[in-house]
C-alpha positions as CSV (number, residue, x, y, z in Angstrom):
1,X,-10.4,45.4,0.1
2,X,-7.0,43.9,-0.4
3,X,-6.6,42.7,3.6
4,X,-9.9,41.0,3.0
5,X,-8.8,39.1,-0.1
6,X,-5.2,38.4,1.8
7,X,-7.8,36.6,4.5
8,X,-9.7,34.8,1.7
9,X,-6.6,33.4,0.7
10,X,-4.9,32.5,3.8
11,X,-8.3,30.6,4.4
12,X,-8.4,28.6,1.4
13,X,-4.6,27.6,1.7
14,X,-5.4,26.5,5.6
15,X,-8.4,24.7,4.1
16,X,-6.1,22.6,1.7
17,X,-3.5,22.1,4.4
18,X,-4.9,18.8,5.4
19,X,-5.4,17.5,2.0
20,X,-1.6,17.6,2.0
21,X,0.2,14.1,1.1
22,X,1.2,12.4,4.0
23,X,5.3,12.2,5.0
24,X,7.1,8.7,5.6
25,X,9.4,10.9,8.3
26,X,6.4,11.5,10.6
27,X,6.9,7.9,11.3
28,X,10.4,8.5,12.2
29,X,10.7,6.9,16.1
30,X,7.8,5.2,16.1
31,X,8.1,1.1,17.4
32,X,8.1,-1.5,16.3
33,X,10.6,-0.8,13.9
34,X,9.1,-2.4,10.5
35,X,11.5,-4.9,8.8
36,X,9.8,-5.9,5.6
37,X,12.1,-8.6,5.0
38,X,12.0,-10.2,8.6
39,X,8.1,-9.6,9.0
40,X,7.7,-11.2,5.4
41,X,9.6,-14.4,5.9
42,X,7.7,-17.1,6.3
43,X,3.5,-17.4,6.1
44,X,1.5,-14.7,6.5
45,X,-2.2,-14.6,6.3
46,X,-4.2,-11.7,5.6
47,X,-7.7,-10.6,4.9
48,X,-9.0,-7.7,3.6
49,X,-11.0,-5.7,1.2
50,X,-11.9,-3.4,-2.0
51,X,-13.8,-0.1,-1.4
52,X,-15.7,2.4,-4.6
53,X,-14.9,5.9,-4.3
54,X,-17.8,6.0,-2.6
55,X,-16.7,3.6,0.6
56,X,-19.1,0.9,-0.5
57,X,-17.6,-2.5,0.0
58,X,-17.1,-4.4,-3.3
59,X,-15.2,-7.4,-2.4
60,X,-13.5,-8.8,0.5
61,X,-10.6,-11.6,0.6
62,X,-8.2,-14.2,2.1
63,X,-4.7,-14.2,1.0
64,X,-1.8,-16.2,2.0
65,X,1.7,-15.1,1.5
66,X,4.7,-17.5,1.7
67,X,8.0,-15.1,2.3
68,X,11.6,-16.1,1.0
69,X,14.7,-14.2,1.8
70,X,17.9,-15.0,-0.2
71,X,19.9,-12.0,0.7
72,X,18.7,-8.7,-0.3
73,X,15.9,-10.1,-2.1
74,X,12.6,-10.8,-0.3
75,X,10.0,-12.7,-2.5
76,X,6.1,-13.5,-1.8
77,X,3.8,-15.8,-3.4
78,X,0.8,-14.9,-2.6
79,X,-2.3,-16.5,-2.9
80,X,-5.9,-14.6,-2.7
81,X,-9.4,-16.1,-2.7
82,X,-12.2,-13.5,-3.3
83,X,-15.4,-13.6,-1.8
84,X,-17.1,-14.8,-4.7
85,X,-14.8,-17.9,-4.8
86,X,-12.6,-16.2,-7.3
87,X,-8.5,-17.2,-7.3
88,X,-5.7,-14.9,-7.8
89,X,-2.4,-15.4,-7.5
90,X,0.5,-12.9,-7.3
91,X,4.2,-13.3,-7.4
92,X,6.7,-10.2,-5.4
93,X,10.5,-9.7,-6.0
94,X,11.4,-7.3,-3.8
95,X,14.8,-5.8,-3.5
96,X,16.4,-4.3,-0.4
97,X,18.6,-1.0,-2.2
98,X,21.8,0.0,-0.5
99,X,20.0,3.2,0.6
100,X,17.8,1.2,3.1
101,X,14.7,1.6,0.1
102,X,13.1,-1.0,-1.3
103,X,12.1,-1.5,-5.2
104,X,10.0,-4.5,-6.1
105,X,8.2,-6.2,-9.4
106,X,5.3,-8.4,-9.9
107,X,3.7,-9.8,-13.3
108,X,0.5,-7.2,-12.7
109,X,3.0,-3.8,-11.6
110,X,3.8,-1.5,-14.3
111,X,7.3,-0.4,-14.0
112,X,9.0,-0.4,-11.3
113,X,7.1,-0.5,-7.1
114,X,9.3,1.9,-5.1
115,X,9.1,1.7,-1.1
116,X,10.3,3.8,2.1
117,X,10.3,2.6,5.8
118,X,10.6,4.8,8.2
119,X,10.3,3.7,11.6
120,X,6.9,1.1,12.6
121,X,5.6,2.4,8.5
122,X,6.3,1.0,5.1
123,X,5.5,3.2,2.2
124,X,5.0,1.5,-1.5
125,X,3.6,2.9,-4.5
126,X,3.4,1.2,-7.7
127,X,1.1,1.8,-10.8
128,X,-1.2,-1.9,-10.9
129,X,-2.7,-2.9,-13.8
130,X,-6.2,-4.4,-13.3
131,X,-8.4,-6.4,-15.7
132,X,-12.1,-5.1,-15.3
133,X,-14.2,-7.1,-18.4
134,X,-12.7,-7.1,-21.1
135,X,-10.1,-4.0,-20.6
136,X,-7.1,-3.1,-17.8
137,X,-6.9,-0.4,-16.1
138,X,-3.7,1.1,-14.8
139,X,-4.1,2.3,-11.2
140,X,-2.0,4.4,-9.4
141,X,-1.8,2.9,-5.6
142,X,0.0,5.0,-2.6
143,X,0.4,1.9,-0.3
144,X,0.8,3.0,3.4
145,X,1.5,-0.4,6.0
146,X,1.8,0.2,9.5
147,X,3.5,-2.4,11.8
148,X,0.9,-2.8,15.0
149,X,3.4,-5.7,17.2
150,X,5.2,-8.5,16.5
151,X,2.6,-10.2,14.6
152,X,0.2,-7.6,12.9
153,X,-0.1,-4.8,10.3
154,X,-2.3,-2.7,9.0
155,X,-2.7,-2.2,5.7
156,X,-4.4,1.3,3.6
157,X,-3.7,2.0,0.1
158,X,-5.4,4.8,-1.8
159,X,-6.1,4.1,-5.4
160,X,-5.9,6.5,-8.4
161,X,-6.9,7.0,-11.8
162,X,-5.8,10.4,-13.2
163,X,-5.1,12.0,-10.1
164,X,-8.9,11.2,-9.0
165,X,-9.4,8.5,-6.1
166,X,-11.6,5.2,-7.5
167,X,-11.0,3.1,-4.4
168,X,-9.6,1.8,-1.4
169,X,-8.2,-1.2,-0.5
170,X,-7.5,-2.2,3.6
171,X,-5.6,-5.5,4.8
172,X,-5.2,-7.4,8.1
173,X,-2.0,-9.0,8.0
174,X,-1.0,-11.7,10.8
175,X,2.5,-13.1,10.7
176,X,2.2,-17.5,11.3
């Protein structure tokens, strides 16, 4: 009885294994390097879009980001236009920390946005708040950005509400 219920444990912990958070060092090597600072500089364009929990699409958008570096402090204007012709807009100040981290600030972040690269992969997370009617919302986000070449990144950020996921949101950037 006991070696059987030693098995039914060892099986449920190597079914949570791959639920397991993901580690910026398994990034550590990979090319190209990602430089938020010189991949931000300048205009980017991106496009990308909103998910349920579900993986319906919600909405979809444009968004172009204007990058200014003034020494270790990299900040983005960025401008989004949603499908249904709605306008955003969103202001970054993002700080380059002695450690080689990042910390950054917009009007809509809660708090503090704290970010790791390690090697072609960015890692941000930040709590967003979100109007939805006539209330907000404060969402967790775990922002994972992957540097394809040169010009291109990938962009997947889980987003949370009490530990449960509510949404996705995926961006195509492309560097002017």
């Amino acid at each position: 009885m006991e070696s059987k219920l030693k098995r039914l444990i060892m099986a449920a912990v190597v079914l949570l294994l791959p639920g397991c958070s993901l580690s910026i060092d398994e990034y550590q090597g990979t090319e190209p390097d990602f430089n938020l600072f010189e991949y931000f500089d300048g205009t980017v364009m991106a496009w990308g879009m909103l998910q349920d929990r579900g993986g319906k699409q919600t909405r979809r958008f444009e968004v172009v980001i204007q990058g200014r570096v003034d020494g270790n402090t990299l900040t983005l204007d960025e401008d989004f236009v949603f499908d249904d012709g709605e306008k955003q807009q969103r202001t970054w100040v993002i700080t380059r920390k002695s450690d080689g981290n990042y910390s950054g600030q917009a009007g809509d972040v809660i708090g503090l946005a704290s970010g790791t690269s390690v090697g072609n992969t960015l890692n941000w997370q930040y709590v967003l708040r979100v109007p939805v009617d006539d209330t907000t919302y404060d969402i967790s986000i775990d922002d994972w950005m992957y540097r394809q070449d040169e010009k291109r990144v990938f962009n997947i950020a889980t987003m949370t509400k009490w530990g449960f996921k509510v949404g996705t949101l995926t961006l195509f950037f492309e560097k002017q």
